[in-house]
C-alpha positions as CSV (number, residue, x, y, z in Angstrom):
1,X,111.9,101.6,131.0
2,X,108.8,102.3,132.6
3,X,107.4,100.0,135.2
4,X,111.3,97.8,135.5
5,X,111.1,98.7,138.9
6,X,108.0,96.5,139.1
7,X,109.5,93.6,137.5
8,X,109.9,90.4,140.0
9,X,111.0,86.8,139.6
10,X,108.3,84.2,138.2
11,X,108.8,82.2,141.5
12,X,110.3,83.7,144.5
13,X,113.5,83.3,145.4
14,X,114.6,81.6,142.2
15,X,117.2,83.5,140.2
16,X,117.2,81.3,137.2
17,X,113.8,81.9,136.4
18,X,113.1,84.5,133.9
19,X,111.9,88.1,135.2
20,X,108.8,88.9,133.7
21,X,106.7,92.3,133.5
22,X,103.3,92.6,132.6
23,X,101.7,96.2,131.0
24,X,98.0,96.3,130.1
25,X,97.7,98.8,127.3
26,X,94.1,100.4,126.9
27,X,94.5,103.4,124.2
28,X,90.9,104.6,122.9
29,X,87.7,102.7,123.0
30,X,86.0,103.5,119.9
31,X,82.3,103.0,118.4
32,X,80.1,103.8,115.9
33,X,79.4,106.7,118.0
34,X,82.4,108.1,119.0
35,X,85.7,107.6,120.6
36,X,86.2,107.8,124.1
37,X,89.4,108.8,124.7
38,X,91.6,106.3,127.8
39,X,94.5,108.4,127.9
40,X,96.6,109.2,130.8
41,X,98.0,112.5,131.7
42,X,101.4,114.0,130.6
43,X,103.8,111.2,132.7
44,X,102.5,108.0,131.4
45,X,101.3,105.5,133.7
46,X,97.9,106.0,135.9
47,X,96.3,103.5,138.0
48,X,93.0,102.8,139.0
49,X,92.1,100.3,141.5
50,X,89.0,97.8,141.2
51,X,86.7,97.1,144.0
52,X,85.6,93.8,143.9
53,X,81.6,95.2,143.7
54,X,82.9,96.8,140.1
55,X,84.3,93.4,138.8
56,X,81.5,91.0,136.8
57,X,80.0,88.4,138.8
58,X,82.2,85.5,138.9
59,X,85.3,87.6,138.3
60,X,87.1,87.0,141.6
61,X,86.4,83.0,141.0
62,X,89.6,82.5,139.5
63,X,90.9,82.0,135.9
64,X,87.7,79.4,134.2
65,X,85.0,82.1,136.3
66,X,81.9,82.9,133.9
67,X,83.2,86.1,133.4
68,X,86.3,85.2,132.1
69,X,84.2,82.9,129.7
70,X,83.0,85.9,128.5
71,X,85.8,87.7,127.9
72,X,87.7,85.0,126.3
73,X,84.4,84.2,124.0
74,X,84.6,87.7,123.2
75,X,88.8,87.5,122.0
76,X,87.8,84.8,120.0
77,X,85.0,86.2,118.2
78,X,87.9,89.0,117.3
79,X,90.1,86.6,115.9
80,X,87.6,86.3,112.7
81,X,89.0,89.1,111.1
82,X,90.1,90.0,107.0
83,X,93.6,91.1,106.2
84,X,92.6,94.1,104.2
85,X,96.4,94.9,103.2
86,X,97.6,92.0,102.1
87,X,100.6,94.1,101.1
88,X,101.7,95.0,104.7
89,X,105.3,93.7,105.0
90,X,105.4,92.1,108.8
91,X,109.0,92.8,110.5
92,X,109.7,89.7,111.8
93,X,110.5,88.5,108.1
94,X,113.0,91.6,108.1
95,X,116.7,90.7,108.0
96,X,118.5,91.9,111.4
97,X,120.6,94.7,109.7
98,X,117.4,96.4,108.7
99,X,116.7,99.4,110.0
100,X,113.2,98.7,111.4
101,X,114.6,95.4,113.6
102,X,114.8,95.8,117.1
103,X,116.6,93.3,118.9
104,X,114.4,93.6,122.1
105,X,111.3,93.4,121.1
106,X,112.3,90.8,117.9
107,X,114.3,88.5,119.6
108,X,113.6,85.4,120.5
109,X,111.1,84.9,122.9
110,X,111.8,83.0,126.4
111,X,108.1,81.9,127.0
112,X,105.0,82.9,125.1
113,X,104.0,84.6,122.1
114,X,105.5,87.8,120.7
115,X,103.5,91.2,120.2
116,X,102.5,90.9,116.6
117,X,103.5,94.2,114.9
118,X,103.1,95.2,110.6
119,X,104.8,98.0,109.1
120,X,102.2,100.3,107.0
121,X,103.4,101.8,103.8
122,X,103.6,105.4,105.8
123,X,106.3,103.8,108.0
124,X,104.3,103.5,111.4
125,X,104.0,100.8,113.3
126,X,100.2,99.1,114.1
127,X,99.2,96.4,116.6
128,X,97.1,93.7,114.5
129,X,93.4,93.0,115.9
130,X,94.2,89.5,116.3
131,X,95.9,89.9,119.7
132,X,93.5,93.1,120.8
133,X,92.4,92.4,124.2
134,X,88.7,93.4,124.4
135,X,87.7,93.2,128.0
136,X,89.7,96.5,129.1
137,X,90.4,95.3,132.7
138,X,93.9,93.7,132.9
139,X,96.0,93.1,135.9
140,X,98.9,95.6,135.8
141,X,102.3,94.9,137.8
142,X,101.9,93.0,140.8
143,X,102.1,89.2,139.0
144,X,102.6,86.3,141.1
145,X,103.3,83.9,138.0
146,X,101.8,82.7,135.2
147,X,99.5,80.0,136.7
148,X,98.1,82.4,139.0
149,X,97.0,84.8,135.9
150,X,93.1,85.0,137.1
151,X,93.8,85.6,140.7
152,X,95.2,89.1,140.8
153,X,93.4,91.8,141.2
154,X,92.5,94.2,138.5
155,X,93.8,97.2,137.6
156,X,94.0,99.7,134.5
157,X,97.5,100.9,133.1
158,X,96.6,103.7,130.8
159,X,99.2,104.3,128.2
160,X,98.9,107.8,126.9
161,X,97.5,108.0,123.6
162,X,100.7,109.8,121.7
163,X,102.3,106.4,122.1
164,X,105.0,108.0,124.9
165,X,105.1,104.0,126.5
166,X,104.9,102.6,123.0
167,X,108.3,103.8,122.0
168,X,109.7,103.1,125.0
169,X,108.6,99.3,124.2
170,X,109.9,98.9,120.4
171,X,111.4,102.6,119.5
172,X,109.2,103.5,117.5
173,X,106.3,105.7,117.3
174,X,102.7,104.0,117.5
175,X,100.1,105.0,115.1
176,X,96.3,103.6,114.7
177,X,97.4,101.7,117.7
178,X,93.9,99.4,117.8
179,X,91.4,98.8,115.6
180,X,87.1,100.1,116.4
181,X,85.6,98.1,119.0
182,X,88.7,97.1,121.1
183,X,90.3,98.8,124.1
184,X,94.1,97.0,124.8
185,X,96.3,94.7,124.4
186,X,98.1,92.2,127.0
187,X,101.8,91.9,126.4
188,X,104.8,90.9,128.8
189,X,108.7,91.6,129.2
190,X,110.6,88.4,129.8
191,X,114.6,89.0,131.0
192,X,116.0,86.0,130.3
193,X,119.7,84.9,132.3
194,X,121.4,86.7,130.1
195,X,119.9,89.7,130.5
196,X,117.8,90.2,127.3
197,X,114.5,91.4,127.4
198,X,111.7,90.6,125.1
199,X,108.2,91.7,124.6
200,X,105.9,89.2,124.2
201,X,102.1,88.3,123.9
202,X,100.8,86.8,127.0
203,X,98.1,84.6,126.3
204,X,94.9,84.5,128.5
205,X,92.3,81.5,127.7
206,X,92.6,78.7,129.7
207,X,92.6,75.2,128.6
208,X,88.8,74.7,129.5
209,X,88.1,78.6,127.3
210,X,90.3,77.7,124.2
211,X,88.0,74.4,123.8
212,X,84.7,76.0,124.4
213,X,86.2,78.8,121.8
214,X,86.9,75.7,119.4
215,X,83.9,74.0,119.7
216,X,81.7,77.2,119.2
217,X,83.8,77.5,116.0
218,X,83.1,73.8,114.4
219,X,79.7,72.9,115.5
220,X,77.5,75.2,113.3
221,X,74.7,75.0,110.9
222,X,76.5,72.7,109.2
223,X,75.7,69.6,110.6
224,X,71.3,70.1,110.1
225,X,72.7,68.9,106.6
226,X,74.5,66.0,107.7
227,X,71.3,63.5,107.4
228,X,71.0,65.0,103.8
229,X,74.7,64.1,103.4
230,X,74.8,60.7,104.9
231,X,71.5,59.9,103.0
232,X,73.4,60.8,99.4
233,X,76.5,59.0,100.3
234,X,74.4,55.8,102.0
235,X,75.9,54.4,105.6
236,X,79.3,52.2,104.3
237,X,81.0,55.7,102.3
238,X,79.0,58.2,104.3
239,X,80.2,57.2,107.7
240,X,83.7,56.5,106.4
241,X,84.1,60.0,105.4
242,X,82.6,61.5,107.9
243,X,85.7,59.7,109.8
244,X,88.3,60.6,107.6
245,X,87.5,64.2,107.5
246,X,87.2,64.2,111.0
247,X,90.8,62.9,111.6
248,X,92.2,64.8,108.4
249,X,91.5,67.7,109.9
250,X,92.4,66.7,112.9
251,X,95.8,66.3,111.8
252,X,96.0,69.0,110.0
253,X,95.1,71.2,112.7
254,X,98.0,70.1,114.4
255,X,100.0,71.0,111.3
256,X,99.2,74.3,112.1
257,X,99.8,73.9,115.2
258,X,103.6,73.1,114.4
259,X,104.1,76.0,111.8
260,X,103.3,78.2,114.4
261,X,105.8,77.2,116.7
262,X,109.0,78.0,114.3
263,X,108.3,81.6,115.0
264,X,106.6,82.7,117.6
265,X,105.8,85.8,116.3
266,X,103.4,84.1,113.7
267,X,99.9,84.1,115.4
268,X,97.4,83.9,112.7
269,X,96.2,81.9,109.8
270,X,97.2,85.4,107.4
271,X,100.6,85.0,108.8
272,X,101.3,81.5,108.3
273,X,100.1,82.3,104.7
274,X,102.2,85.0,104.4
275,X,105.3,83.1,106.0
276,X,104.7,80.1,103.1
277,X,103.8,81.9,100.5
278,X,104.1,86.5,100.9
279,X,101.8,89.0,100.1
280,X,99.9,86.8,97.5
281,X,99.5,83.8,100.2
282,X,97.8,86.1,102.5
283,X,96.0,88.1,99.7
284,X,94.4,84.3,98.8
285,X,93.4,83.8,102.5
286,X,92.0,86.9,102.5
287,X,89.9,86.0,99.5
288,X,88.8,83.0,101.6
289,X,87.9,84.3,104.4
290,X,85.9,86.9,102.4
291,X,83.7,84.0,100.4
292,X,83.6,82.0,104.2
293,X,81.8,84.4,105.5
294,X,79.5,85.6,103.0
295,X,78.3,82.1,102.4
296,X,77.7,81.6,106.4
297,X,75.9,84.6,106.3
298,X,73.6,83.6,103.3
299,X,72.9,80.1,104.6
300,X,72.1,81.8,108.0
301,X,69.8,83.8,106.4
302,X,68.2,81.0,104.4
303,X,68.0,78.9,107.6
304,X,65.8,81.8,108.8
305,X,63.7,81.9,106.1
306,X,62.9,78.4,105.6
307,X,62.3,77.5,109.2
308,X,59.7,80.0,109.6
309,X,58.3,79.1,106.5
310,X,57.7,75.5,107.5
311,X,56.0,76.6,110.7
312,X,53.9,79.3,108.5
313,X,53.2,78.0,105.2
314,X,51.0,80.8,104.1
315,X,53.8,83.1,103.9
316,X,56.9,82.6,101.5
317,X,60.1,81.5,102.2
318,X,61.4,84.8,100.8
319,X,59.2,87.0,102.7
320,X,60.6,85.8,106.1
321,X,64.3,85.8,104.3
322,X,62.9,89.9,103.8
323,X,61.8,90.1,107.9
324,X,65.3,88.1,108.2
325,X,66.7,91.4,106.7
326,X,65.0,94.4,109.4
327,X,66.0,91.4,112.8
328,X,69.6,91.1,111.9
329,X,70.5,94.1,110.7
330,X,70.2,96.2,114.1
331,X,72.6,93.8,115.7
332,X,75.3,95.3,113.6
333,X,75.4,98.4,115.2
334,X,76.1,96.7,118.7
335,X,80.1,96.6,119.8
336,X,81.5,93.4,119.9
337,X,82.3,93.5,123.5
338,X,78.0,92.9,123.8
339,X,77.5,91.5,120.5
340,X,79.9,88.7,121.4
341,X,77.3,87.9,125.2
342,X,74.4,87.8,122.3
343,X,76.6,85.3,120.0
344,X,76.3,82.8,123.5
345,X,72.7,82.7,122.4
346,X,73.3,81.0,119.0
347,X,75.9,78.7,120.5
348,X,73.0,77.7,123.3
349,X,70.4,77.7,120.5
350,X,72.8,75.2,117.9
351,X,73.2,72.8,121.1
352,X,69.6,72.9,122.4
353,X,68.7,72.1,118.6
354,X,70.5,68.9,118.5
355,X,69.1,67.7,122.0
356,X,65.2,68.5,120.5
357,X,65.6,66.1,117.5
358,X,66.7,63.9,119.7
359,X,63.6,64.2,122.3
360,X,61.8,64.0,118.9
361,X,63.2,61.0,117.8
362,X,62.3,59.2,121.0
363,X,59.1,60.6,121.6
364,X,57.5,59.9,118.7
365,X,56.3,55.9,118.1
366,X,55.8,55.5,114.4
367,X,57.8,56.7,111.2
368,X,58.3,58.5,110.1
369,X,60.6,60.5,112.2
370,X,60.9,58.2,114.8
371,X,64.0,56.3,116.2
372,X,61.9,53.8,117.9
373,X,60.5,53.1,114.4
374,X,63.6,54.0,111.7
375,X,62.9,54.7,108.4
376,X,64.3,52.6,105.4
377,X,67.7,53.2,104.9
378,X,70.5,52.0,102.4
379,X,74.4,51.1,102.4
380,X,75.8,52.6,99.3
381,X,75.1,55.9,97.2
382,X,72.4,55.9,94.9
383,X,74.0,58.0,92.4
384,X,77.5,59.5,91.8
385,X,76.2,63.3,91.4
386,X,74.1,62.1,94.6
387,X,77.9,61.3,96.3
388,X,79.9,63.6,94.2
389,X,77.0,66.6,96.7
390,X,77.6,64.4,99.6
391,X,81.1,65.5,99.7
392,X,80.4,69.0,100.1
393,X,77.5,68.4,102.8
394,X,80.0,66.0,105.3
395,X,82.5,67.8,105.0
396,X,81.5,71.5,106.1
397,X,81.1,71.2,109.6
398,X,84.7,70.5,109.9
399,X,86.1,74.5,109.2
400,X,87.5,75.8,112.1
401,X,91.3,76.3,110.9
402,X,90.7,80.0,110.1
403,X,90.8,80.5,113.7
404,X,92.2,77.9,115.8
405,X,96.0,79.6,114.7
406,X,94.6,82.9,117.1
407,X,93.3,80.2,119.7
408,X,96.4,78.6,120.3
409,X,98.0,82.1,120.7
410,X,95.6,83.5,123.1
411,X,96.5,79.9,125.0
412,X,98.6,80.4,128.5
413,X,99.9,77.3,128.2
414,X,100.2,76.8,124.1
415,X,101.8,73.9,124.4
416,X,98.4,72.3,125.9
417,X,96.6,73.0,122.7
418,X,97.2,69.8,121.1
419,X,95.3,67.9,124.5
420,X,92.8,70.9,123.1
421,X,92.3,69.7,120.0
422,X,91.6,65.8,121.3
423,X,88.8,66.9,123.3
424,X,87.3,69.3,121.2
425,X,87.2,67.0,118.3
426,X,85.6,64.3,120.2
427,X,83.0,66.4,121.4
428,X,81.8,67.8,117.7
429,X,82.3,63.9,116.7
430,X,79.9,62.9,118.8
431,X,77.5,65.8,117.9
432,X,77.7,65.9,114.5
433,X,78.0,62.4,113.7
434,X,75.6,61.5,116.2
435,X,73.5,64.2,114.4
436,X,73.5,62.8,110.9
437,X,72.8,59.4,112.3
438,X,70.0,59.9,113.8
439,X,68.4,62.8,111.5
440,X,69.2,59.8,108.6
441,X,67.2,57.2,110.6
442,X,64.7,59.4,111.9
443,X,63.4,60.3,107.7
444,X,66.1,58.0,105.5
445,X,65.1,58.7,102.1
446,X,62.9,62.0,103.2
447,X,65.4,64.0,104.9
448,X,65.5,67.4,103.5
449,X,67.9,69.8,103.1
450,X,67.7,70.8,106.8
451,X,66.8,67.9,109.1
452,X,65.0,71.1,112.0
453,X,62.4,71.2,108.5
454,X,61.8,67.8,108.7
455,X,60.2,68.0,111.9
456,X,58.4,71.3,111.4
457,X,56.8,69.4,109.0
458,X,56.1,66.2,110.4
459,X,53.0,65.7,112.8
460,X,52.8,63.9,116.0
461,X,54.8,65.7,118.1
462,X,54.2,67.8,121.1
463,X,52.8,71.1,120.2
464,X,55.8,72.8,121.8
465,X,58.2,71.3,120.1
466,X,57.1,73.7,116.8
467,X,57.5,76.5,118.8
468,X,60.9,75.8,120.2
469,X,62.3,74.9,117.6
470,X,61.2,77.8,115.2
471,X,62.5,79.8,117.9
472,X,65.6,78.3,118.0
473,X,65.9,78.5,114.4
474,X,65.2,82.4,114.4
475,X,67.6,82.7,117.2
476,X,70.4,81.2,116.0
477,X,70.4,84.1,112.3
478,X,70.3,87.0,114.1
479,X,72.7,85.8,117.1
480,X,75.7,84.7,114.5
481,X,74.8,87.1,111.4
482,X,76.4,89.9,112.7
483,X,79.6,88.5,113.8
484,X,80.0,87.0,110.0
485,X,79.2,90.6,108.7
486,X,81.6,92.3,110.8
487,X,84.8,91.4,108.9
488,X,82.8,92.4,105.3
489,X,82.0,95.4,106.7
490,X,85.5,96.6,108.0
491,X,86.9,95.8,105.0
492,X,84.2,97.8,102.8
493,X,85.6,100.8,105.9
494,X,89.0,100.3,105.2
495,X,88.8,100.3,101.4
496,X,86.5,103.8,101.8
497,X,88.9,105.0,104.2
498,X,86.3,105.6,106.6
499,X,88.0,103.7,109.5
500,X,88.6,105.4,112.4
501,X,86.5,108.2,110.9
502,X,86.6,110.5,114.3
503,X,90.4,111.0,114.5
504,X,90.3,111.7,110.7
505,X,87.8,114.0,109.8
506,X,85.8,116.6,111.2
507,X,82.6,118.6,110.2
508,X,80.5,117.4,107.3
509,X,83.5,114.9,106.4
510,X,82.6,113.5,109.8
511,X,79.4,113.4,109.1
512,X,79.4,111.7,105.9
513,X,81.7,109.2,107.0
514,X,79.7,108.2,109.6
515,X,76.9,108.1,106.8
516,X,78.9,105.7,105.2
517,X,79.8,103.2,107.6
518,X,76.1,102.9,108.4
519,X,74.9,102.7,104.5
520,X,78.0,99.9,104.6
521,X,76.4,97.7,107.5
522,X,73.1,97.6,106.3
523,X,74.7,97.1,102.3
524,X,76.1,93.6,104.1
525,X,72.7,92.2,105.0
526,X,70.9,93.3,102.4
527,X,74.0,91.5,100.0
528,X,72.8,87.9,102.8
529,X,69.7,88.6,102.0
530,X,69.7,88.7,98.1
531,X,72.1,86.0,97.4
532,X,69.6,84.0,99.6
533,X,67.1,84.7,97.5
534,X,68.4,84.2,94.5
535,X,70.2,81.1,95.4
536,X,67.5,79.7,97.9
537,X,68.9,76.0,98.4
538,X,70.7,75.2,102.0
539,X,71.9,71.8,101.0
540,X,73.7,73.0,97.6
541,X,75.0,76.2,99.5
542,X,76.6,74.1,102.0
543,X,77.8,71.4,99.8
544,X,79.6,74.7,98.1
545,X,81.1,75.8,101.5
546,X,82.4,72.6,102.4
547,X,84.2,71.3,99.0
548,X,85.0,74.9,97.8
549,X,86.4,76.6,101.1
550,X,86.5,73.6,104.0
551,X,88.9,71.4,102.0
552,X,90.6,74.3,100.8
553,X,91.2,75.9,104.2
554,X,91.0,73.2,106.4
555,X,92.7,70.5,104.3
556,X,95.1,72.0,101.5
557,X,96.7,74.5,102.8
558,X,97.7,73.5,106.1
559,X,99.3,70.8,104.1
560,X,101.5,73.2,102.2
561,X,102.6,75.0,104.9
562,X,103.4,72.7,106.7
563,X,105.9,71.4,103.7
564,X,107.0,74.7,103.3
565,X,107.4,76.2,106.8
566,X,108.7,72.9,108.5
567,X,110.5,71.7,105.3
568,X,113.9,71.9,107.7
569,X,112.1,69.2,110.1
570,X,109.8,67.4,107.8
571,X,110.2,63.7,107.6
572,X,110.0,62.1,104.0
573,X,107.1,60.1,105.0
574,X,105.1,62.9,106.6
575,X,106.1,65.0,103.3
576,X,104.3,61.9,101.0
577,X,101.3,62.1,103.2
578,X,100.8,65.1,102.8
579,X,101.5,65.7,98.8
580,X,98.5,62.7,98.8
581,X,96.0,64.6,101.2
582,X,96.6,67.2,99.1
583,X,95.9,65.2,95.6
584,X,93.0,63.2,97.2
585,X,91.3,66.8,98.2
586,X,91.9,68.7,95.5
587,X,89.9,65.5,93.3
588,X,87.3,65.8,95.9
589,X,87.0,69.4,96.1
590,X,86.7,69.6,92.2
591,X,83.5,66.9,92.4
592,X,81.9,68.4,95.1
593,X,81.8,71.7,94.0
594,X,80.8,69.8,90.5
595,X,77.8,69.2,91.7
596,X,76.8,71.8,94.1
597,X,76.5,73.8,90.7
598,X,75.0,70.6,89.0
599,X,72.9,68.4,90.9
């Protein structure tokens, strides 16, 4: 095996600990514009060394450095991806005797998460993008131990792009090893006491990353509606559910959490689908995933239009939707390692947005929008089909389950994912709850669909303010746009067969495929763009995301795998529980969704 000479204890000196190895693999880093290829020469491993003047500032600070921010921002931002083969058989749902199991790299894992592997319907054996490593520097070799992961110095291990090391790890051949836009993988070797070795993912956010990484995911646009949504429900049922959704899927999320550790070598949201439920679970999630993020990228889109609209009245809100269109679209063309350092810019721009109604709020003396002078306000609904949209509205900044599956997987420590989840959910608490609170009192029975056009419309604040927050507003579409067209547009690649276009075809097929993928990227904003158009409303777009998909996603089905993955351990209390979430949401879904299309 290549590189067992390297392997040495976890902690020196202590025989009972397992042996581990670690192996960066780095096969071809490919764009839009070409591939370049990594690969060693005939022998296998090369090594390069770092100086510490070629590492990113920060870099040698240690594991929670800036850099490695970045990088694990940039992992995350991967993990939003579409299963575009839903009919991919994974192995580790293979019986033993089959011919395509391998005890070491399928057994059970030690420590850590196993190397995710599908087998394709020619019989090769692909990595999945959820566990593609997309900074391209890894420490190769010389590990101390695990919780000194960030304090080794960097090296590349170039695996040879015929897949000689590959087959040395599982016995098979590799082919399509990564996906475009990523560069390598992190995996380990564990030899347990008995001598086994397995191969296994080895996770790289810290504790501090995989929360920043969570609460990038939940606090979104979502929450401008929130004043529109606690204004429909009234304070006694709108702040009630705004609690209950925010511990539902809580737990839930921690249902997830515990379906992923029956196997470890289920890492994603598609897999614990496809673990409950087979090819059609995951082809459902899929479908999901699919309307998720088109309907982000619309309501991005209409955020755009509106904002600038309210700040220049004499032009339509279309027209800017239209200029929304040429500032997004270039974005697409950018690889995710940069796009992902732009996407910090919408997360920045969503915070600083909350902070600025707040300065508003305070600054200004008389209603309305003022908090030193609320508006009138009321307890209960003043409608059902006003409650019935409420649903919808309070309920959408609470998605994040598509993703946090991958998070916990990337983790170092997975089993510190749970502390995770307590601190990220009290932080988007605070901000979005805080948000509809005050964005209710600030305008009560005026609030409009997006609380930021409230005060674009409202005089008596500081002229600055205007400008800010139009730019914000602009900032935040063409910063997150891209990554929610990504997916669409890999999938439109895939289903063309225009994927990996360079190592297919050559000449004018080249050519034209290339063609392609551009006519593809622009196709996907152009698609944001006319379903924002034609349907122009923010509040009833979100009220469709968050009944339709939120409860769906982030309520429903974690509840059913949970009863069917865990149905060995689940208690008959815990089983109850969850059979009512699931009734309870379902009934809520149904209204909200009711009158997203109604009201």
């Amino acid at each position: 095996m290549p590189g067992d000479s390297e392997r040495q204890p976890l902690q020196d000196g202590d025989s009972s600990q397992p042996q581990v190895h670690y192996i960066s693999i780095p096969i071809k880093r490919t764009s839009e514009y070409g591939t370049e290829d990594l690969s060693a020469p005939a022998g296998g491993f090369t090594t390069r060394r770092q100086s510490i003047l070629d590492q990113p500032i920060g870099s040698f600070r240690g594991v929670n450095s800036l850099s490695r921010f970045a990088t694990s921002l940039r992992r995350a931002n991967s993990f939003r991806h579409i299963d575009v083969h839903p009919e991919i058989q994974r192995n580790y749902f293979e019986d033993a005797n089959d011919e395509i199991y391998d005890p070491d790299t399928m057994a059970p894992a030690h420590n850590g998460r196993k190397l995710s592997i599908a087998l394709n319907r020619a019989g090769n054996i692909s990595v999945r993008p959820s566990i593609t490593n997309l900074d391209g520097r890894r420490p190769n070799a010389a590990y101390q131990d695990l919780d000194d992961y960030g304090a080794i110095s960097d090296s590349n291990s170039v695996i040879r792009a015929d897949g000689s090391v590959a087959e040395s790890i599982s016995g098979v051949s590799y082919s399509d090893l990564v996906p475009p836009d990523t560069e390598s993988i992190m995996i380990k070797r564990i030899e347990g006491k008995d001598g086994a070795v397995v191969t296994v993912l080895a996770g790289q956010s810290t504790a501090p990353q995989t929360i920043f990484n969570s609460i990038n995911v939940l606090i979104g646009i979502g929450l401008f509606a929130l004043p529109l949504g606690l204004k429909h429900a009234g304070w006694v049922l709108g702040s009630a559910l705004l609690l209950l959704l925010a511990c539902g899927t809580f737990c839930t999320a921690e249902l997830l959490s515990r379906c992923l550790d029956t196997d470890p070598t289920i890492m994603s949201y598609a897999d614990l689908g496809y673990a409950a439920f087979g090819r059609r679970g995951r082809a459902l999630i899929s479908c999901l995933f699919t309307l998720d993020l088109l309907g982000s990228g619309v309501s991005l889109i209409i955020l755009f239009g509106d904002s600038l609209n309210a700040l220049f009245p004499s032009r339509s809100s279309n027209f800017f939707k239209v200029v929304g269109l040429f500032a997004v679209t270039p974005a697409i063309f950018i690889p995710l390692n940069i796009l992902s350092n732009i996407s910090f810019l919408g997360i920045m721009s969503t915070i600083g947005t909350v902070f600025l109604i707040i300065f508003c709020g305070f600054y200004k003396a008389e209603a309305p929008g003022s908090l030193l002078q609320p508006m009138e306000t009321h307890l209960w609904p003043e409608s059902f089909m006003g409650f019935c949209l409420s649903i919808g509205l309070l309920s959408a900044c609470w998605g994040g389950h598509a993703v946090f599956p991958n998070l916990k997987t990337d983790m170092r420590h997975p089993e510190k994912f749970k502390d995770c989840l307590k601190t990220t959910y009290k932080i988007t608490s605070v901000a979005d709850i805080g948000t509809a609170v005050v964005g209710f009192l600030m305008y009560g029975n005026m609030v409009h669909d997006e609380i930021t056009k409230n005060i674009l419309l409202t005089a008596g604040y500081p002229n600055f303010v205007y400008g800010a927050l139009s730019a914000l507003m602009a900032v935040i579409p063409i910063a997150k746009t891209p990554l929610n067209a990504r997916p669409i547009v890999s999938v439109l690649d895939t289903l063309m067969e225009i994927d990996n276009a360079e190592r297919k075809f050559e000449g004018n097929r080249l050519y034209f495929a290339k063609g392609q993928r551009v006519f593809n990227r622009i196709f996907v904003n152009v698609l944001f763009v006319g379903v924002a158009i034609v349907f122009p409303k923010f509040d009833k777009l979100i009220a469709f995301l968050g009944a339709g998909l939120c409860f769906a996603i982030c309520l429903i089905l974690p509840c059913l795998f949970y009863i069917k993955i865990c149905k060995k351990t689940i208690k008959p209390w815990e089983q109850l529980l969850c059979h009512i979430v699931i009734g309870l949401s379902i009934v809520l879904a149904i209204l909200g969704v009711g009158a997203a299309f109604l009201a």
